[in-house]
C-alpha positions, 0 to 999 in steps of 0.5 A: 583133699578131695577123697569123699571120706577124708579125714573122718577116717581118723582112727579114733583114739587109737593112739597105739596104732598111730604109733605102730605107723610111726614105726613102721608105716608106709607113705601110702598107709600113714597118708591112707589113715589121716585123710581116708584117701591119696589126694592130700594137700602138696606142701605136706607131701613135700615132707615125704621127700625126706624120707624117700622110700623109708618108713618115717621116724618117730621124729619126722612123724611128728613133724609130719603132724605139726605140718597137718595141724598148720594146715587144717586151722592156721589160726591155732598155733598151739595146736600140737602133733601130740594133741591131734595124736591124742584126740578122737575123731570128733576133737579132730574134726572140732580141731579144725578151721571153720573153713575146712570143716565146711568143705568136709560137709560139702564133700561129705554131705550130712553123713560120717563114717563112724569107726567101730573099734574092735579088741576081742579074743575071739579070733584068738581062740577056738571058742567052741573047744573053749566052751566045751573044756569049761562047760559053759557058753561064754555070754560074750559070744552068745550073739556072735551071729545073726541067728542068734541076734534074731533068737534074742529080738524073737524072746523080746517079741514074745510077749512072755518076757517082761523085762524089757517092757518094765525097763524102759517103763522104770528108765524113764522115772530115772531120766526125770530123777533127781539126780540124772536132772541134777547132772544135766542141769550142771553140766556134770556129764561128759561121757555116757558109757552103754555096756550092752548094745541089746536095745537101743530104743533104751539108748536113744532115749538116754540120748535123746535126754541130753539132746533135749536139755537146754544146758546140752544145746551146745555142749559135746559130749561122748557117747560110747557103746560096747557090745562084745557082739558086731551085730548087736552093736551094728543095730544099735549104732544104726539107730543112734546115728540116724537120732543124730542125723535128725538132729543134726548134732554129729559135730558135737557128739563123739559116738564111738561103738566098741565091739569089745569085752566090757569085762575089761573096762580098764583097756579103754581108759582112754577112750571113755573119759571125758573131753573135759577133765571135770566132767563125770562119766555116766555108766549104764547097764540096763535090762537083765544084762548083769544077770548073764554076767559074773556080777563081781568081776562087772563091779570091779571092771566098773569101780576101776575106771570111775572116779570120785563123782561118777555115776553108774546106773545099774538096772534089773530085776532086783527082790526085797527079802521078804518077797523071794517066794512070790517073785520065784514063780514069777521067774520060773514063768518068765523063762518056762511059761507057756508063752516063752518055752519055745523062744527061750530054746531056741535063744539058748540054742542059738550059740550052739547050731553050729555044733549041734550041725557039727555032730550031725544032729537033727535040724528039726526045731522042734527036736533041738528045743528038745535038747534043752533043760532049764534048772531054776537054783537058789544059790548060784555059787557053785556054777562055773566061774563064768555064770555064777555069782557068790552074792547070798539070795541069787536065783538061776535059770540055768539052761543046759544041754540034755545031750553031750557032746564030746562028752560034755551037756553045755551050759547054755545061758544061766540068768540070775536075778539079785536080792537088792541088799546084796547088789547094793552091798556088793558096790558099796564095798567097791566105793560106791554109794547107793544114791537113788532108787526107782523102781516099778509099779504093778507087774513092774514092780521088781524092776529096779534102776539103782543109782550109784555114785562113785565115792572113793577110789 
């Protein structure tokens, strides 16, 4: 086994593809996939002698794994080809010998291939007539290529858009909570579960407090990130990785990027539980991220894939009742202030360039930023089932094309923000139970961590 990659080109669990080779794989691509190259141990290619030039049977296939599983630790007999079908990259890895995983760090160095898993439509629809037959931008492309991933880091750069900044503030009352201290301290976390690859220093620190926990020194754990945009996810990965390489922990933290709709959470079941059946998984979904989304198709993707104990972190800009009026000029001036006019055009505009270039419309940046309008609403029911949210109190900022095309003035990006009765009504209704709140102080005052604990199924 001398390929440079070898076997860390394990697809992480990614059971339905394994089975797709079992059925159907060629020697070379079943061989390419478990070690990443075409020198592998003789006495495994020995069983290929049976098979000739047929793709193996299911049966032979699992013989094929109860080979491997002799080879990679000896000194585990009960070692299954289920179990190594079943695993992911990092319970492969931890599967084997010391021995053998000595020789992977000589071959390999410090550095690991990590595996981005992909599930989206995109490549199955034309997204451009979709958005134009519904009226609006779908948010899970609005990154969907690198203009429009600097448009997002321009608005965070602006100075204007406070959330980000109050955010990370309120993140870091959160990590020294309670309850995150509590889940530590027991050892409670099994998976942590980004939904939303858009600031990844918020991620690292995530991170970064359970490296730093002395009930973690030793303990693996998931860490998984999905982002419906390669790009976001890329950049957010980058980081993470270079976190781990400096603490040289790769070994024991699974970091699994998947580029997929997180709106569909059930799909990747599998791949968020813990390595261990009573540890909980911690989901989080930070920034303004919730308000982009339809709030209660996110609660129920959520409550559908927790359990009794789980946590799920929800953070944002979330008003008490009796202050509506005052933070209402507040939002008006995060997204059409003097100082954020300009960024926040051209961030709508970023998802559209490609449809405005389309219809021969001018390129000029002053002139696209004048194609835009932005609506602030107090009741966002009756947008498009994309973008609005039934929740009573909901403020918009809807941005819109003032042109059409074919007929029809897109809906760019509508950005809600909640009444935080609503948002914590919403999730008990869905098993959950509000169990912790930090929240701002001064400018920061609106930004909001609220902790829930799954309670019900």
């Amino acid at each position: 086994m001398k390929d440079k990659r070898g076997v860390v080109h394990w697809l992480v669990g990614k059971k339905r593809d394994l089975e797709r080779l079992a059925n159907g794989g060629t020697k070379q691509h079943v061989i390419a996939t478990i070690w990443g190259g075409k020198n592998y141990p003789k006495h495994i290619d020995n069983m290929w002698h049976k098979f000739g030039n047929h793709p193996p049977t299911d049966e032979h296939f699992l013989q094929l794994f109860e080979k491997i599983a002799r080879f990679i630790n000896p000194k585990r007999p009960e070692l299954t080809a289920s179990d190594m079908i079943h695993c992911t990259q990092q319970e492969f890895r931890r599967m084997m010998s010391a021995e053998n995983r000595a020789m992977i760090r000589r071959i390999e160095g410090t550095k690991e291939h990590i595996q981005f898993l992909v599930d989206l439509d995109a490549h199955r629809l034309d997204v451009h007539k979709d958005w134009l037959d519904k009226g609006v931008v779908d948010q899970r492309y609005m990154y969907s290529d690198r203009y429009a991933v600097e448009g997002w880091k321009n608005v965070v750069d602006s100075g204007g858009y406070h959330q980000f900044k109050h955010c990370r503030q309120v993140l870091d009352e959160f990590l020294a909570g309670d309850i995150w201290t509590e889940a530590l301290e027991k050892q409670e976390i099994g998976s942590v579960v980004i939904l939303g690859a858009g600031a990844w220093q918020k991620d690292v620190e995530i991170l970064n407090s359970i490296l730093d926990h002395e009930a973690y020194k030793t303990t693996p754990f998931k860490f998984i990130v999905f982002d419906s945009s390669f790009y976001m996810l890329a950049d957010t990965i980058t980081a993470i990785e270079r976190v781990l390489d400096t603490r040289r922990v790769r070994d024991r933290i699974d970091l699994i990027p998947c580029c997929a709709d997180f709106m569909r959470l059930a799909a990747w079941q599998d791949i968020i539980e813990p390595l261990e059946e009573e540890k909980r998984i911690a989901v989080f979904i930070l920034g303004g991220t919730i308000g982009n989304l339809d709030d209660a198709v996110l609660f129920h993707a959520v409550s559908n894939t927790t359990k009794e104990g789980d946590l799920f972190v929800v953070s944002g800009e979330f008003v008490p009742e009796t202050e509506v009026d005052v933070f209402r000029k507040l939002f008006e001036n995060e997204y059409d202030g003097d100082s954020t006019r300009d960024s926040t055009r051209n961030f709508a505009l970023g998802p559209v360039h490609h449809l405005l270039d389309e219809k021969r419309h001018s390129r000029e940046p002053d002139v696209r930023r004048g194609y835009v309008e932005v609506k602030f609403l107090d009741d966002a029911s009756h947008l498009p089932a994309r973008a609005r949210s039934l929740l009573p109190g909901t403020l918009a900022a809807v941005f819109r094309l003032k042109i059409a095309i074919e007929g029809v003035k897109l809906i760019l990006i509508v950005a809600k923000r909640y009444l935080e009765k609503a948002i914590v009504a919403s999730a008990t209704s869905l098993g959950f139970e509000c169990v912790e709140t930090h929240h701002g102080r001064g400018k920061a005052r609106y930004h909001r961590y609220l902790v829930f604990r799954k309670t019900a199924g």
